[in-house]
N, C-alpha and C positions, 0 to 999 in steps of 0.2 A: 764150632768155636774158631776154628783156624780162619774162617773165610772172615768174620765175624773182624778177626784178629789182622788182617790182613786188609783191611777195608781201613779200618781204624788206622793202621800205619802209612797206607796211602796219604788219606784226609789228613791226620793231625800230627805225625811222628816221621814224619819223610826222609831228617837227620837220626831217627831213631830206627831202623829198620826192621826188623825180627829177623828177616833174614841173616844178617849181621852178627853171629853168634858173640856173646859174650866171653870174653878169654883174659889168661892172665895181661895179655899187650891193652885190654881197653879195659880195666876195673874201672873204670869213669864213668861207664856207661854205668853198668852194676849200683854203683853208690849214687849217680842220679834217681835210678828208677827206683831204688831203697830210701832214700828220702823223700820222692814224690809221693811214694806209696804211704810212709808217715805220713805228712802233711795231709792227704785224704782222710787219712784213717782219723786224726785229730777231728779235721770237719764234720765227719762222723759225728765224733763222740761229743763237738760240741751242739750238735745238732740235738742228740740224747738229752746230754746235761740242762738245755732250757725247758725242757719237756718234765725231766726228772725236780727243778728245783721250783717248777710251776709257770714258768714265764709263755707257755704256749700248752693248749692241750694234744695229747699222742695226734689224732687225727688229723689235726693242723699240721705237723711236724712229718705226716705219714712220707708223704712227695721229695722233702727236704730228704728225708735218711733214704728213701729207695735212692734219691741222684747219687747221694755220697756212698751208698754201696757198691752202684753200678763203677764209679770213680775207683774207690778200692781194689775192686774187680778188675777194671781194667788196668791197674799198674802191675798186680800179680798176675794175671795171664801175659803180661808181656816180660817178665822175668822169666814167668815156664817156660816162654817158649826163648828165648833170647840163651836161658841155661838150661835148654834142652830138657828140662824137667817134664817129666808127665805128672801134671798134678792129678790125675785119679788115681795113677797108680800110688802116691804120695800119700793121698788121701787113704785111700785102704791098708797101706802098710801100715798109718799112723792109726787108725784104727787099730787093727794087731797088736801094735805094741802096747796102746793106751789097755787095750783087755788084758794082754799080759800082765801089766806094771797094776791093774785095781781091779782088784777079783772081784769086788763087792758093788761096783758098779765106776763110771767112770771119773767123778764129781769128788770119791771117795779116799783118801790112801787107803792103804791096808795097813794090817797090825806090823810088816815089815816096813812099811813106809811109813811114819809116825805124820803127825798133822806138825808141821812147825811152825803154822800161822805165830801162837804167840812168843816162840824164840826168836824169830825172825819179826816181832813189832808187825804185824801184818793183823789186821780184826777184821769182819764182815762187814762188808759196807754195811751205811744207814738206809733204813730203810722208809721209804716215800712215807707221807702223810698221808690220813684219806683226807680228801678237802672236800668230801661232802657235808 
């Protein structure tokens, strides 16, 4: 991933270096790449959303969401590594924790953790049409 990630800052991010640690003197950089990485994430999900409301079939749509992942992908591997973050190790602690906090599986609270979906105005999304 580093070399990956280093090729990438050559070519497109040259003002943006990895090298360049992120620190409290440049939170600039930080809140760039924290918006950049929304703005992907958005493209993402608008990519989903004409899929989901029928405007394109998944298959059509498959190439569109791989780009905007790879997109997503690369704005958070350059905050890992800009804030020194190890996202595997990230990733397995949050696993950990996630098992800790939902004994019952991950998706689920527990009977200490009540669901506050409907005090919180929160419902499951709708769910697709078949349009066959």
């Amino acid at each position: 991933m580093q070399e990956l990630q280093d090729r990438l800052d050559r070519e497109f991010f040259p003002h943006l270096s990895s090298t360049n640690p992120i620190t409290q003197k440049n939170l600039q950089v930080l809140l760039y790449l924290a918006v950049a990485l929304c703005g992907e994430a958005g493209e993402l999900a608008n990519e989903i959303k004409k899929v989901y409301r029928g405007d394109a079939p998944l298959a059509e749509k498959k190439e569109a969401i791989a780009r905007e992942l790879a997109d997503v992908l690369i704005y958070t591997l350059k905050m890992c590594t800009q804030t020194s973050t190890d996202l595997e190790r990230a990733f397995l602690d949050k696993l950990d924790y996630n098992r800790r906090r939902f004994s019952s599986g991950l998706s689920e609270p527990t009977a200490s953790e009540p669901d506050n979906r409907e005090k919180d105005g929160r419902t499951d999304p709708p769910q697709p049409q078949d349009s066959s």
